[in-house]
N, C-alpha and C positions, 0 to 999 in steps of 0.2 A: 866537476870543473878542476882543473889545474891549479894548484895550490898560489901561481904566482894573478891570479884571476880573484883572490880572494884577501888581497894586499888593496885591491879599490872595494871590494864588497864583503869586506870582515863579518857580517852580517848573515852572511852567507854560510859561515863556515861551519861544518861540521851538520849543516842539517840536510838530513832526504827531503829533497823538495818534490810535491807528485801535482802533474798538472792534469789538464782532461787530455785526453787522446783526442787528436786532428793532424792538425801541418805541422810543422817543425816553426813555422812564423808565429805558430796559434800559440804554441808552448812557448815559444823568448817572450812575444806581447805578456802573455801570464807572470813570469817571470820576471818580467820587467817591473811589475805591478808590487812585484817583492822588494824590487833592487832596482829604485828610479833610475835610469839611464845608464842598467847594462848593456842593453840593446845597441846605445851609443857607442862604446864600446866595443862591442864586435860585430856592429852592421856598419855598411858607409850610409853616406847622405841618401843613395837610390834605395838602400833598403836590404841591401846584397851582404853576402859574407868576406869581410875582410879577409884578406890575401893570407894575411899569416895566420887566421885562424879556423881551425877545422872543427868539424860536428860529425859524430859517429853516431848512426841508430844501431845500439847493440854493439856488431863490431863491425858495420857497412858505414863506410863514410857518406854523408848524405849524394846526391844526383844533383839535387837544385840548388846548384849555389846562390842564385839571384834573386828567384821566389820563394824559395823555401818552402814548395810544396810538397817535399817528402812526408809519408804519413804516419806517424806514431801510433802504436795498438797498446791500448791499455795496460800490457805488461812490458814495454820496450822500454829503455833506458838511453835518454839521451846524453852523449857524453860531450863538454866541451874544452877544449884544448887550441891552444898555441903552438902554430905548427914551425918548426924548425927550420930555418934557413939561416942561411950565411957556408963559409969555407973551411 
């Protein structure tokens, strides 16, 4: 995660966190379970990836941005970042 993602979930910081391999929805719900309403945070109300923030599997930016059924393999690294916009 993006160190400024760790200003709401200080909790978070500095540890490797390892979930089971599934969706990419299956690892944030997990996650979430760490850090009560990340999720909040970088999903909207329908359940989708917020505009300004991006999800890498390894170094492929996810496909699904709205279900989030991209699929994690037990050795992939999911990375999350705030993606960069303005002039």
């Amino acid at each position: 995660m993006t160190s400024h993602l760790y200003r709401f979930f200080p909790a978070l910081e500095g540890l490797e966190i390892r979930v089971s391999a599934g969706s990419v929805a299956d690892a944030l719900a997990e996650l979430n379970q760490l850090a009560p309403n990340f999720s909040d945070y970088i999903l909207d109300d329908t359940g989708a990836l917020r505009r300004h923030v991006n999800l890498c599997i390894n170094n492929e930016l996810i496909v699904d941005r709205k279900k989030l059924s991209d699929q994690l393999g037990d050795e992939d690294t999911l990375y999350i970042f705030q993606a960069l916009t303005g002039g």
